[in-house]
C-alpha positions as CSV (number, residue, x, y, z in Angstrom):
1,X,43.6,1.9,7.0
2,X,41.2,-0.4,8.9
3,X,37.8,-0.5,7.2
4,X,34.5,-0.2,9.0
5,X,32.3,-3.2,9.6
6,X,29.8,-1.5,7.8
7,X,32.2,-0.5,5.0
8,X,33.4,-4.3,4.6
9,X,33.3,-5.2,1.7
10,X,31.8,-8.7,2.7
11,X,28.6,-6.3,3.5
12,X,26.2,-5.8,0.4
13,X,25.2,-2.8,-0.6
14,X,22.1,-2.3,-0.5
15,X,20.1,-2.4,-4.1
16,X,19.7,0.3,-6.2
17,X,17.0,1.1,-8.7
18,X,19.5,0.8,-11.7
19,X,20.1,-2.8,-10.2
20,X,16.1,-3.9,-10.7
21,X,16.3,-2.1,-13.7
22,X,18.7,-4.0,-15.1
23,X,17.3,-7.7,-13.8
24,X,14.1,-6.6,-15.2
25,X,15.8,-5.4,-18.6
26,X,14.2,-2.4,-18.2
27,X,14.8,1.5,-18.3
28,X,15.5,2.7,-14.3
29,X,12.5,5.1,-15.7
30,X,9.9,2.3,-16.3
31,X,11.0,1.3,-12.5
32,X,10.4,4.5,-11.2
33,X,7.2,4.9,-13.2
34,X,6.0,1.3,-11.9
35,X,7.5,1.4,-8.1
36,X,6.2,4.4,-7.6
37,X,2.9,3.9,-9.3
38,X,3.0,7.3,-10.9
39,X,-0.1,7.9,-12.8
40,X,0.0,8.7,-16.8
41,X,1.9,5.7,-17.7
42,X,0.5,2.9,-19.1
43,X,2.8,-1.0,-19.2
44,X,2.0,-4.4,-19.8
45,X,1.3,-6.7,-17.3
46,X,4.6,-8.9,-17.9
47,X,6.6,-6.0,-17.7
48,X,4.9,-4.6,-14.2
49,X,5.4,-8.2,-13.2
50,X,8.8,-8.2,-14.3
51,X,9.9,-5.3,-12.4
52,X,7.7,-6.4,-9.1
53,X,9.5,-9.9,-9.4
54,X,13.3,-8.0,-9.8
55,X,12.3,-5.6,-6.6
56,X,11.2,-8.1,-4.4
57,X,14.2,-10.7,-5.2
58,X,16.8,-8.0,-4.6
59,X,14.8,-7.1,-1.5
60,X,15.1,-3.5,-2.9
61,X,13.9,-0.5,-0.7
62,X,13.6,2.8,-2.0
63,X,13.2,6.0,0.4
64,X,9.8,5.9,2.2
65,X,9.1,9.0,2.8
66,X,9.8,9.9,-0.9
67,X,8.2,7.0,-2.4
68,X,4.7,8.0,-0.2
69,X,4.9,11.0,-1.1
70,X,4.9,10.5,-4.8
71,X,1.2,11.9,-6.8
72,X,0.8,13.7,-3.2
73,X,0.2,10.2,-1.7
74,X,0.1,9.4,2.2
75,X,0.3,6.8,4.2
76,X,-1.4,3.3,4.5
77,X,-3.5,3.7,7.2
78,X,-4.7,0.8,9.2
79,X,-8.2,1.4,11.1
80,X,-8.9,0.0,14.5
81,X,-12.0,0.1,16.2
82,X,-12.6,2.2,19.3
83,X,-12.3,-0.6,21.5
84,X,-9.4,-1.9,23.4
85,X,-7.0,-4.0,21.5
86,X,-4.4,-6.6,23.1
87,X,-1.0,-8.0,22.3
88,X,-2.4,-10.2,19.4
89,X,-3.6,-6.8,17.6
90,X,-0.3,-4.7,18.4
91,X,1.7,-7.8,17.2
92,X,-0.1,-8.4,14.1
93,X,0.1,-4.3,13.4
94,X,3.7,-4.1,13.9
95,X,4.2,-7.3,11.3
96,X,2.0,-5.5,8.6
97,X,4.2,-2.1,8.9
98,X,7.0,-4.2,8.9
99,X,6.1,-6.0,5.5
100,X,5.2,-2.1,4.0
101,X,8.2,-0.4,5.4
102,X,10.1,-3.1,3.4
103,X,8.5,-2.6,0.1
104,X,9.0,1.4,1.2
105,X,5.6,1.9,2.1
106,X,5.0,4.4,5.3
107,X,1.7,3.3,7.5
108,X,0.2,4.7,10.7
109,X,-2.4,3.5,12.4
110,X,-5.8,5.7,13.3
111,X,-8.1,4.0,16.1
112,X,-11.2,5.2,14.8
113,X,-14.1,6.9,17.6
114,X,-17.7,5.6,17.4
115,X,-18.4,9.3,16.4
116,X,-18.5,8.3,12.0
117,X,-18.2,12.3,11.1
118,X,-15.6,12.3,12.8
119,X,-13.7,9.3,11.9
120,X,-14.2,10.1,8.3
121,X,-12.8,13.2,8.8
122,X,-9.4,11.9,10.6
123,X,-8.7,9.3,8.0
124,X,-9.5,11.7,4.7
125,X,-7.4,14.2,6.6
126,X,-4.3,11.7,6.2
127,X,-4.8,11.8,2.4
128,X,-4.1,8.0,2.3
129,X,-2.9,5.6,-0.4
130,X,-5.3,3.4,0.9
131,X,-7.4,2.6,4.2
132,X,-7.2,-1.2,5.5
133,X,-10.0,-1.3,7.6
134,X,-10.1,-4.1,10.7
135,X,-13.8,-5.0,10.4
136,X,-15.9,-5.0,7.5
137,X,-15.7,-2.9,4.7
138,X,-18.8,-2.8,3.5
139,X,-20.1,-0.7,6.0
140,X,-21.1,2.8,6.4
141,X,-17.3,3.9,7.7
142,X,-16.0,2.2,4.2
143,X,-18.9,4.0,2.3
144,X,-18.2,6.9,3.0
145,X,-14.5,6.9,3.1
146,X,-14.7,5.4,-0.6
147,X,-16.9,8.5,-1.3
148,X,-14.0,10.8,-0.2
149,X,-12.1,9.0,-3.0
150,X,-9.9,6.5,-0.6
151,X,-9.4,3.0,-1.3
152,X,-11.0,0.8,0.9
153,X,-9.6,-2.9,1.8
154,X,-11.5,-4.9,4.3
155,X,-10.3,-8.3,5.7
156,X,-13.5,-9.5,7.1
157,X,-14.4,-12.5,5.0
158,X,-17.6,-14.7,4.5
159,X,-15.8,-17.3,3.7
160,X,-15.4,-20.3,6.9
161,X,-11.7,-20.3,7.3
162,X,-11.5,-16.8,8.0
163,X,-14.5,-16.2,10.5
164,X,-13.4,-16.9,13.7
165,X,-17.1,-16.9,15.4
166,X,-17.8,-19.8,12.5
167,X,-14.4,-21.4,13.6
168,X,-15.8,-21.5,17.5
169,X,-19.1,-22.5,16.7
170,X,-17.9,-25.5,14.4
171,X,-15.9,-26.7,17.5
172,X,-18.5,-26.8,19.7
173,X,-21.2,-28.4,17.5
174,X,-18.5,-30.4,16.6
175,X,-18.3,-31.9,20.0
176,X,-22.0,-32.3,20.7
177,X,-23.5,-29.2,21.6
178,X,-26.8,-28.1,20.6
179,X,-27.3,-25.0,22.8
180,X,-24.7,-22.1,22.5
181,X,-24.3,-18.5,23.4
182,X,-22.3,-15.5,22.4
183,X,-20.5,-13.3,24.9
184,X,-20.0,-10.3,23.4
185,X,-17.9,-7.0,24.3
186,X,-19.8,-3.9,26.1
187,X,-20.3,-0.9,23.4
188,X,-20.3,-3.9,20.0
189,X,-23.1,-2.6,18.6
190,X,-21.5,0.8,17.4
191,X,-20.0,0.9,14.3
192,X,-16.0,-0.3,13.4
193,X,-16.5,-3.3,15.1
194,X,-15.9,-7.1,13.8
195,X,-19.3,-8.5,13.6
196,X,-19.0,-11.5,15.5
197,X,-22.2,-11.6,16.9
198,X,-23.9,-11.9,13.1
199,X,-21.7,-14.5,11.9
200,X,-21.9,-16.7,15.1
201,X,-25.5,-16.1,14.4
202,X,-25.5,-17.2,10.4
203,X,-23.2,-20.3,12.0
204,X,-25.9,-21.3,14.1
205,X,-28.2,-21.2,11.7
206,X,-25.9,-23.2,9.4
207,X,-25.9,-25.9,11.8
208,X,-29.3,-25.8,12.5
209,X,-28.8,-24.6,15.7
210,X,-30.6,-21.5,18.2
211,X,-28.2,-18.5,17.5
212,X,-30.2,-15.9,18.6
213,X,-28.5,-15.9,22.7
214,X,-26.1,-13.1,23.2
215,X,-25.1,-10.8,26.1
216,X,-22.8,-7.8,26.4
217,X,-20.0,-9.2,29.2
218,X,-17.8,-6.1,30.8
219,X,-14.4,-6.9,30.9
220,X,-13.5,-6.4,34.9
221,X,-17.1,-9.2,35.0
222,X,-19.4,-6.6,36.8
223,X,-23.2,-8.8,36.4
224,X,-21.5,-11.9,34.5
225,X,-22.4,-14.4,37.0
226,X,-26.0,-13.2,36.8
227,X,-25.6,-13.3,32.6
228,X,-24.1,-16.5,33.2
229,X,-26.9,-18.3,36.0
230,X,-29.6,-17.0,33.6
231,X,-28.0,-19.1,30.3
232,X,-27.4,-22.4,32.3
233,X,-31.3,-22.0,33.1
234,X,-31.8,-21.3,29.4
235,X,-30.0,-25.1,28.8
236,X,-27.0,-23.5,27.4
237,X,-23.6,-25.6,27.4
238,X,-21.2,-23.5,25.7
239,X,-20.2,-20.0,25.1
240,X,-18.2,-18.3,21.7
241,X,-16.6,-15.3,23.1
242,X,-16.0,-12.4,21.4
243,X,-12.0,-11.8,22.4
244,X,-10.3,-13.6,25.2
245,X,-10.5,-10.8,27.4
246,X,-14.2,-11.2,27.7
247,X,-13.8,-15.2,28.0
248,X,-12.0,-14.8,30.8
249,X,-14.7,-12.3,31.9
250,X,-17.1,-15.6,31.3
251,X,-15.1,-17.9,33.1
252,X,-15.2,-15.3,36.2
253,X,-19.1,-15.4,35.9
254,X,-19.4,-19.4,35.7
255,X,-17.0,-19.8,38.8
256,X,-19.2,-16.4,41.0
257,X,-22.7,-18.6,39.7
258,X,-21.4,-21.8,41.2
259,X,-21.4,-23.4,38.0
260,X,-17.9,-25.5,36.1
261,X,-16.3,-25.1,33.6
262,X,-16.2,-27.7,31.3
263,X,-18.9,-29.1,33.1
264,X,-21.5,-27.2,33.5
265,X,-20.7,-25.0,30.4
266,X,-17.8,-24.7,27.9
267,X,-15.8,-21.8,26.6
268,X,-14.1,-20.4,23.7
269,X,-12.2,-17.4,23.4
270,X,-10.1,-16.0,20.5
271,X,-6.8,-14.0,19.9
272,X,-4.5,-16.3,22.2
273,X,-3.4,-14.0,24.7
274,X,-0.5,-14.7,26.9
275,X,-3.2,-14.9,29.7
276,X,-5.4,-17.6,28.2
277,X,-3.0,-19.9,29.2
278,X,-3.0,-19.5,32.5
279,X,-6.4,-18.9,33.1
280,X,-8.5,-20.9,35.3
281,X,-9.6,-23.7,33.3
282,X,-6.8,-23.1,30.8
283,X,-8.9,-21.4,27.9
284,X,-9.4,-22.9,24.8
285,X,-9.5,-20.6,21.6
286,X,-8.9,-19.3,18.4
287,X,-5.1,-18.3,17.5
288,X,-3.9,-16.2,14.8
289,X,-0.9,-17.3,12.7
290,X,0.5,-13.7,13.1
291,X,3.6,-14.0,10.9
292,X,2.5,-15.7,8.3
293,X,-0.8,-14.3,8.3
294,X,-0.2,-10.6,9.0
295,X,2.8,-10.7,6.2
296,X,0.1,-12.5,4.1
297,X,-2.4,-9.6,4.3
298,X,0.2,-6.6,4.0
299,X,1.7,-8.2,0.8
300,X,-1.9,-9.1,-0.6
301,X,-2.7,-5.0,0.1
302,X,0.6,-4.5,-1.7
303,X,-0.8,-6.5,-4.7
304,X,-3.9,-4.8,-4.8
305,X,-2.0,-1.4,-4.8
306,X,-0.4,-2.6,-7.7
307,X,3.3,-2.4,-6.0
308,X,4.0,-6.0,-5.7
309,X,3.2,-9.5,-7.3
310,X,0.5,-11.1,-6.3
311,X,1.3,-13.5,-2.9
312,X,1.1,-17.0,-2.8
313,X,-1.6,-18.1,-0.1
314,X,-0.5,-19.0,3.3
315,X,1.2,-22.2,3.6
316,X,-1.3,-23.6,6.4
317,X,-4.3,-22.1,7.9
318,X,-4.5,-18.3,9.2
319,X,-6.7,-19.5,11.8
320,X,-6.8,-22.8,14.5
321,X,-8.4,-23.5,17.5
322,X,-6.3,-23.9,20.6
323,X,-6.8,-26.7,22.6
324,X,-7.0,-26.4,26.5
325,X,-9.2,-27.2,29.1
326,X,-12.5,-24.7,29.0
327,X,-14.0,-26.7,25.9
């Protein structure tokens, strides 16, 4: 009788728990107990590390739903702002579940309101393993969703490599400017939002520099040409964007005030959008390594869990500028 392709037996099975038990020389209890992070049980690190090790080598994937469920658990839920999000964000979401879904970890993702009572509310409602949180963590959203009893991760970091306004305003000072701006997105001063504006500030200041010009541009660049006129009087040469949407938004108000760009002033946007490509100048920017980076992150939220070994850093850097022609 023929034998299904996925019958073959060229296909491997899939792993089994009594299969990292055994590479780990451990009980298929102790797996359980360690995979599924049930509490009341107490092992040594070499032994959690053992067992991590064995899962992740035999790519082992036990039942999602089952294994989130364990303790009452949910989900992983990954908080975005209420703002609009591009193809950068989706991309970089779907990598992360990806990663989780592989180590048997269900996520769903909650796009927060600017309401916090609210937002609280919805997350704690999920009962979640944990809440990765897309701006900082720190702030009154985390607080009082760690109150509730919810582990908080946050991704914002002080350190250079991972702020992208620090990673524009380098670029530009870089290159001989003295007098920048910040173009920031309409409704960024409610909460959930990256705080761009504060560390393009603390850059500035850093450098020495005036970091105190900043203007809300809309996205469809109603009033950016008068935004714009008004910071070319003001001596500025260069503009750090929020997101590329609202560079392009920039670019818009430069060409409606007469002005050029590079010329008259120069731009940098961040995410790397399809569009920024083709925009008029090209747009120089900030791109996120979303592979490596996004698999980074999920697996170093895995670590922190306690359901996987802690990740080697990423190979090269999370974040690099983009050359084009706006800067």
């Amino acid at each position: 009788m023929a034998t299904s392709a996925s019958q073959s037996p060229s296909s491997p099975r899939p792993a089994t728990s009594a299969d990292v038990a055994k590479r780990a020389g451990v009980s298929r209890a102790t797996v359980s107990y360690i995979l599924n992070d049930k509490p009341g049980h107490t092992f040594t690190p070499e032994t959690r590390a053992a067992v991590l090790q064995a899962a992740h080598d035999l790519a082992y994937q036990p039942n999602i739903a089952a294994r989130s469920l364990v303790g009452g658990a949910g989900p992983i839920v990954m908080v975005m702002s209420h703002l609009p999000h591009n193809e950068m964000t989706s991309a970089a979401v779907a990598t992360m579940s990806r990663e989780f879904a592989s180590r048997g970890v269900l996520t769903t993702v909650l796009q927060v309101s600017s309401e916090l009572d609210s937002s609280v509310e919805a997350i704690t409602a999920l009962n979640p393993r944990a809440a990765i949180l897309a701006f900082p963590a720190a702030g009154e959203l985390g607080d009082r969703i760690r109150q509730a009893g919810v582990e908080v991760i946050g991704f914002t970091q002080e350190d250079g490599e991972f702020s992208t306004s620090r990673i524009q305003v380098t670029t530009l000072a870089d290159r001989g400017h003295t007098r920048l701006a910040f173009a920031d997105v309409v409704d960024s001063g409610s909460f959930g939002v990256l705080p761009r504006r504060a560390e393009f500030a603390e850059a500035c200041t850093e450098r020495g520099l005036d970091g105190s010009l900043a203007a809300e541009f809309a996205r469809d660049g109603v009033g950016a040409a008068d935004i714009i006129a008004g910071w070319h009087r003001d001596g500025v040469t260069a503009v750090c964007a929020y997101n590329d949407e609202i560079a392009l938004a920039v670019l818009f108000g430069i060409r409606e005030a007469g002005l050029s760009c590079p010329g008259d002033i120069a731009v940098i946007g961040c995410d790397d959008i399809p569009a920024a490509a083709v925009a008029y100048p090209p747009l120089t920017t900030v791109g996120f390594d979303v592979d490596g980076g996004s698999s980074w992150i999920a697996s170093e939220v895995l670590h922190r869990l306690g359901l996987a070994a802690e990740p080697e850093p990423p190979a090269g850097a999370v974040f690099t500028i983009v050359e084009r022609a706006s800067a």
